[in-house]
N, C-alpha and C positions, 0 to 999 in steps of 0.2 A: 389374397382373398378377393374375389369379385364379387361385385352387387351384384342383385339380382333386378335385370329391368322389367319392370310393370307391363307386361304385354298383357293385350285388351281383345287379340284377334282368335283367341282360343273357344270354344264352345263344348260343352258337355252333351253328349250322345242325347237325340233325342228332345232337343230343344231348339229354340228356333234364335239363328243367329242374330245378335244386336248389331254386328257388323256388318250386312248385308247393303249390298246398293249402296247410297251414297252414306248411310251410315257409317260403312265400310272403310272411308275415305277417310271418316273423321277419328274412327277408330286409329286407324296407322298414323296419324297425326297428335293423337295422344302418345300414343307408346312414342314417336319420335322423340315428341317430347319429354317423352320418360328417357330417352336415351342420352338425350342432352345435360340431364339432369347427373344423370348416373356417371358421365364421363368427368364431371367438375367435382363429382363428389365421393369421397371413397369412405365405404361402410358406412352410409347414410341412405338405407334402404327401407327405412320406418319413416324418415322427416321426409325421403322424395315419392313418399306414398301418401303420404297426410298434405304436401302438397296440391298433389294432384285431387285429392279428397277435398280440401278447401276450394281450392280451381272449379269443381264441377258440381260442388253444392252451393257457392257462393258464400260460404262461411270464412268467419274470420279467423287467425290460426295464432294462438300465443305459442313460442319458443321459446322454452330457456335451457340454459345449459353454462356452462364454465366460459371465459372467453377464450377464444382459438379456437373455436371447436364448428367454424364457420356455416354461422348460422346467419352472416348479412352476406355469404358469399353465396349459401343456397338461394333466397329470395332473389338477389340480382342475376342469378342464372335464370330462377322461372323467367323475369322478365323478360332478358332475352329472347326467351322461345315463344310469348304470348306478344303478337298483334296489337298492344295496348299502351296508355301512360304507364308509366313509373315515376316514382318519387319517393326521395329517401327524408324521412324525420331526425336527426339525431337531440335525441332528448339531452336537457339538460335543465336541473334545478332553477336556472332564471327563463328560463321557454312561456311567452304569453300566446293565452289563444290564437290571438292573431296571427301568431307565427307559422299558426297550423291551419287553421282558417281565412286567414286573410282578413283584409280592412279595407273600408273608406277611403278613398283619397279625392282630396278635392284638386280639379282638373279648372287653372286658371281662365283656360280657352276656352271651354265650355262652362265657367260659370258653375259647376255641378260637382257633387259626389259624383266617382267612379267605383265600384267596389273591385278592387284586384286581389284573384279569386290566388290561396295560397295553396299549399303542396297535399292539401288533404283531398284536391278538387282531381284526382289524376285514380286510372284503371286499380291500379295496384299499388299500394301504398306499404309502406317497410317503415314502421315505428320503431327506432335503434333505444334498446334501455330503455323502453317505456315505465320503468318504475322510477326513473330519474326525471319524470316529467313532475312538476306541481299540481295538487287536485283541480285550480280552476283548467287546467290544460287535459287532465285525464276528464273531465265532465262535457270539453268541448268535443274530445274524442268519442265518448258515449253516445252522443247526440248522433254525428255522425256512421258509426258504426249499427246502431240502434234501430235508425228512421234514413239513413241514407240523404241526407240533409245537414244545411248548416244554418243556421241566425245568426247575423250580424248586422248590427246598424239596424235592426229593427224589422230586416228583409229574410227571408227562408230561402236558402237557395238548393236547388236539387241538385245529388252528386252523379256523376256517370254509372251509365249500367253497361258493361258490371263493374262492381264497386267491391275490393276487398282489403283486410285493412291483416297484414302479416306483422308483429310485435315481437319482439325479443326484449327476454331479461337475462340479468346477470345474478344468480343467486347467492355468491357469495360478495356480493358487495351492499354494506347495509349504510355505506355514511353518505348522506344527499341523494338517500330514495325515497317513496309515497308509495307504501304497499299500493297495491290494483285495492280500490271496492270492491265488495261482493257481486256489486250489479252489473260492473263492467266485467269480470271475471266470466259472467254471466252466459255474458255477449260472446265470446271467442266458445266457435265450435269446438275449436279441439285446443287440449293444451301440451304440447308436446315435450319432453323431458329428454334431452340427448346427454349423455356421454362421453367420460375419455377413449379414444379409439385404445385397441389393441397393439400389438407390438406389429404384426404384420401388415395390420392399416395402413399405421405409422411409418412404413416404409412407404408404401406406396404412395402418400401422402407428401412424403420427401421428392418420390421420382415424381410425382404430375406438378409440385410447384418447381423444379427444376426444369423439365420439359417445357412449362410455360414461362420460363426466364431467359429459357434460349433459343427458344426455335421458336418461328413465326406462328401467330393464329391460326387454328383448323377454320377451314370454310363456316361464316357464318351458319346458324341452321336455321330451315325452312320455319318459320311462324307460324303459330297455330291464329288462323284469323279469328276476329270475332264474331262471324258467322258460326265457323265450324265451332270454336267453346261454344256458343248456345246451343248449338247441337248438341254437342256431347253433355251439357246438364241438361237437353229436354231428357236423348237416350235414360243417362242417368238417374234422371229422378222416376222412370216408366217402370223403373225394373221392380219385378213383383215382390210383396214383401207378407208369406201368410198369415191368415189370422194367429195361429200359434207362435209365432215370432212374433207380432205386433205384442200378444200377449207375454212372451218371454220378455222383449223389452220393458215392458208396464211393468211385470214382477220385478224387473231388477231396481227401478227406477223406485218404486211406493215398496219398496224394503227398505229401504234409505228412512221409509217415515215413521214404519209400524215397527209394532213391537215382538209380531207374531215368526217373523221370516226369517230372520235374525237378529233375533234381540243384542244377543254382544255387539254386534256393529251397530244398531241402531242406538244402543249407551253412550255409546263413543260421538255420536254426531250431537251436536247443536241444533243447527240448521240444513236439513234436510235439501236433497235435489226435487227443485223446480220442475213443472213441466214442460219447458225448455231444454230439458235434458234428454228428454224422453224425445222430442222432435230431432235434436242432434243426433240423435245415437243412431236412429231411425234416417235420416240422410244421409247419415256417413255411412251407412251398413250398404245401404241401398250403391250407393259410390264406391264402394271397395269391391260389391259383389261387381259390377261394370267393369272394373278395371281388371277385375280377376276372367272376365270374356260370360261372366252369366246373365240373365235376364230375371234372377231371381235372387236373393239374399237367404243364407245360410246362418245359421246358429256360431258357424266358427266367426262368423265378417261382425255380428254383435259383439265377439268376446274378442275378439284383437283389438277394437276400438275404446269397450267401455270403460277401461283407466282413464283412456286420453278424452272421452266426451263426458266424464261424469264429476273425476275427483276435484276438478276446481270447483265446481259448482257446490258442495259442500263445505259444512264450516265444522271444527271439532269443537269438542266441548273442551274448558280447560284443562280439565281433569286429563283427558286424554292427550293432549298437547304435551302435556306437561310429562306424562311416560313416555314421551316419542311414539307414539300413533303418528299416522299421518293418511291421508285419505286416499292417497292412492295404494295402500296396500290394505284399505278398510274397502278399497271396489274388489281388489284379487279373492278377498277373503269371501264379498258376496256372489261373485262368479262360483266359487267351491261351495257354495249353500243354495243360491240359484242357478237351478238346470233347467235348459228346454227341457217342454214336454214331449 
């Protein structure tokens, strides 16, 4: 089974190409980096597209999935191909903010406070088991994923741009975790859910950790500078998005509240999606239609996303908890009730 790599250099008859000129350049520098991606990872053609959707919106990306199913092995691959810091968190039940924001230290020679800035101050950030962190540590996380900032010692200090903060959980491990808040659930553009691979994956998955146990590294690959990423999320955020899709989005979004569009689904929710939701959906759309080579966003690029931008943002009622609902098949169910117009 091969992935399928995100090539961005394609254009649809009759419109005018986003890869053009020095566009052009920056274009073949994502898809490279979609190639790099795609070679470390086999039947992960959903998580190295929601990558690159996080990459050029600047949105932040929850992961969770079973363990082995290598999701700190994706993140450390973007890194590689991105021109930037990195820094790994791995959570753990005694983790103090500090640890993630750094602290104070006082500097004999100088008489003074120095604050020595910790792993959350770097491009790209990999929170491992972020639900094994304790709430004072997920609230210092908020701060900074939120406002792009940290407090400490009484001082604010600004985080690099760009600044993206990739999380993975473990969802079948429940002893010495801190569910996510609502608020910070919030904050994460997309929340992505993988899977155990297939029989056929799974072989291949055999030969490429074999291959890399025996034979030497492929040639490092070309970096996408941080010139060219801001290019590719100005490109990215230009691409057109009509009023009848802004309007599809709003439908999908304020169905979640009223009682008119979907009343069954909206029984089932508690807490209703934000309009934060509705700006996500609307990023990502606009980022996946880029990456697909258009300069406009399609009704298909809203419904491939809206599980992944909507259902964390919701909360169910217990009643529906309690029959096994769950929200992300309470978004599928509003996708088959809300149609473009």
């Amino acid at each position: 089974m091969q992935d399928t790599v995100v090539e961005i250099d394609r254009k649809p008859a009759g419109k005018a190409d986003p890869g053009q000129g020095a566009g052009g350049e920056v274009s073949q520098r994502i898809t490279a980096l979609s190639r790099h991606l795609t070679r470390g990872l086999i039947g992960r053609s959903p998580l190295i597209e929601r990558l690159l959707i996080g990459l050029l919106t600047g949105g932040h990306l929850l992961i969770e999935g079973a363990p082995g199913l290598a999701k700190t092995r994706a993140v450390k691959l973007l890194s590689e191909g991105v021109d930037a810091s990195f820094a790994r968190i791995q959570c753990t039940p005694d983790l103090m903010p500090a640890d993630l924001t750094g602290t104070p230290v006082f500097r004999p020679d100088k008489g003074e406070f120095e604050f020595v800035r910790g792993p959350v101050f770097h491009s790209l950030v990999l929170v491992d088991e972020i639900n094994r962190a304790p709430p004072k540590v997920q609230s210092a996380l908020l701060e900074a994923m939120a406002e792009h900032q940290v407090t400490a010692g009484g001082a604010t200090y600004s985080l690099p741009d760009p600044f993206m903060v990739v999380a993975t959980q473990n969802p079948i491990e429940h002893e010495g975790t801190f569910p996510l808040p609502e608020a910070q659930l919030d904050r994460f553009l997309l929340h992505v859910v993988i899977d155990l691979p297939d029989a056929e994956a799974e072989r291949e998955i055999l030969d490429l950790v074999e291959r890399e146990t025996v034979s030497t590294p492929e040639q490092e690959v070309e970096q996408l500078s941080l010139d060219a990423l801001r290019q590719a999320r100005a490109n990215a955020m230009a691409v057109h998005l009509a009023p009848a899709l802004k309007d599809y989005i709003v439908r999908l979004v304020t169905a979640t509240r009223d009682f008119e569009t979907a009343p069954d689904v909206r029984r089932a929710i508690e807490h209703p999606v934000s309009p934060r939701g509705t700006l996500a959906l609307a990023a990502a759309a606009k980022a996946h239609a880029y990456l697909a080579g258009r300069d406009y966003a399609v009704p298909e690029d809203v419904e491939e996303l809206a599980t992944d931008a909507l259902a964390h943002r919701m909360v169910l009622t217990w009643r529906a908890a309690a029959d096994g609902e769950t929200p992300r098949n309470l978004v599928r169910q509003l996708l088959e009730q809300v149609r473009p117009l």
